[in-house]
N, C-alpha and C positions, 0 to 999 in steps of 0.2 A: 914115330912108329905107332904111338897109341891113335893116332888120329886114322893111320890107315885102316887099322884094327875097328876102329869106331865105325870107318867109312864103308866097310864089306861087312859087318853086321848090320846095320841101317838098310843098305843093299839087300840083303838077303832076306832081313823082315819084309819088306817093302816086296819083293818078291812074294814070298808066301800068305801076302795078302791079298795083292793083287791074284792067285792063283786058287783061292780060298774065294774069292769074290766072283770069280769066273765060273768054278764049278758052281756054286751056287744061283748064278744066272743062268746056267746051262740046263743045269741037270736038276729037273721036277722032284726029285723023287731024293735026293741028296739034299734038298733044303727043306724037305718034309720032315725029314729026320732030324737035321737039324734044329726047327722052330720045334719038333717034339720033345727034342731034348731039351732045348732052351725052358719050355714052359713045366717040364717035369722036375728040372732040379732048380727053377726061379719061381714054384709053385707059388711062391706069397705073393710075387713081384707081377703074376698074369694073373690078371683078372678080368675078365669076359663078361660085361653088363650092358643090357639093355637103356638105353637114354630113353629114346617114349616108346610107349605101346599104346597104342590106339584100343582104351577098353569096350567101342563097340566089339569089332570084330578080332579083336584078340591079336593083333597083327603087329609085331616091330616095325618102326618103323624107320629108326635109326639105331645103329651099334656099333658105338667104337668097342675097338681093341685095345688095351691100354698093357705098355708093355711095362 
């Protein structure tokens, strides 16, 4: 009995990720929110820096994201 129990919550996570992975490929504006909240309450954890800048013209020229 515990295994079936085990088997339909596995199932059902496995659903709601799969369904959480969906709207997030779909819908622009649902994963905006999302990475907004991700980087507001993981503030330590986003960090947003430039790797070189070209000091002629002041120009990046690579940047990672680092999550």
């Amino acid at each position: 009995m515990a295994k079936l129990i085990a088997k339909r919550v596995a199932i059902f996570m496995l659903i709601c990720i799969l369904t959480f992975s969906v709207i997030l490929t779909v819908n622009a504006e649902a994963r905006e929110r999302v990475f907004d909240w991700i980087i507001e309450v993981f503030e330590k954890f986003s960090i947003f820096t430039p790797q070189n800048i070209d000091e002629d013209n002041h120009s990046i020229m690579n940047t990672r994201v680092m999550w």
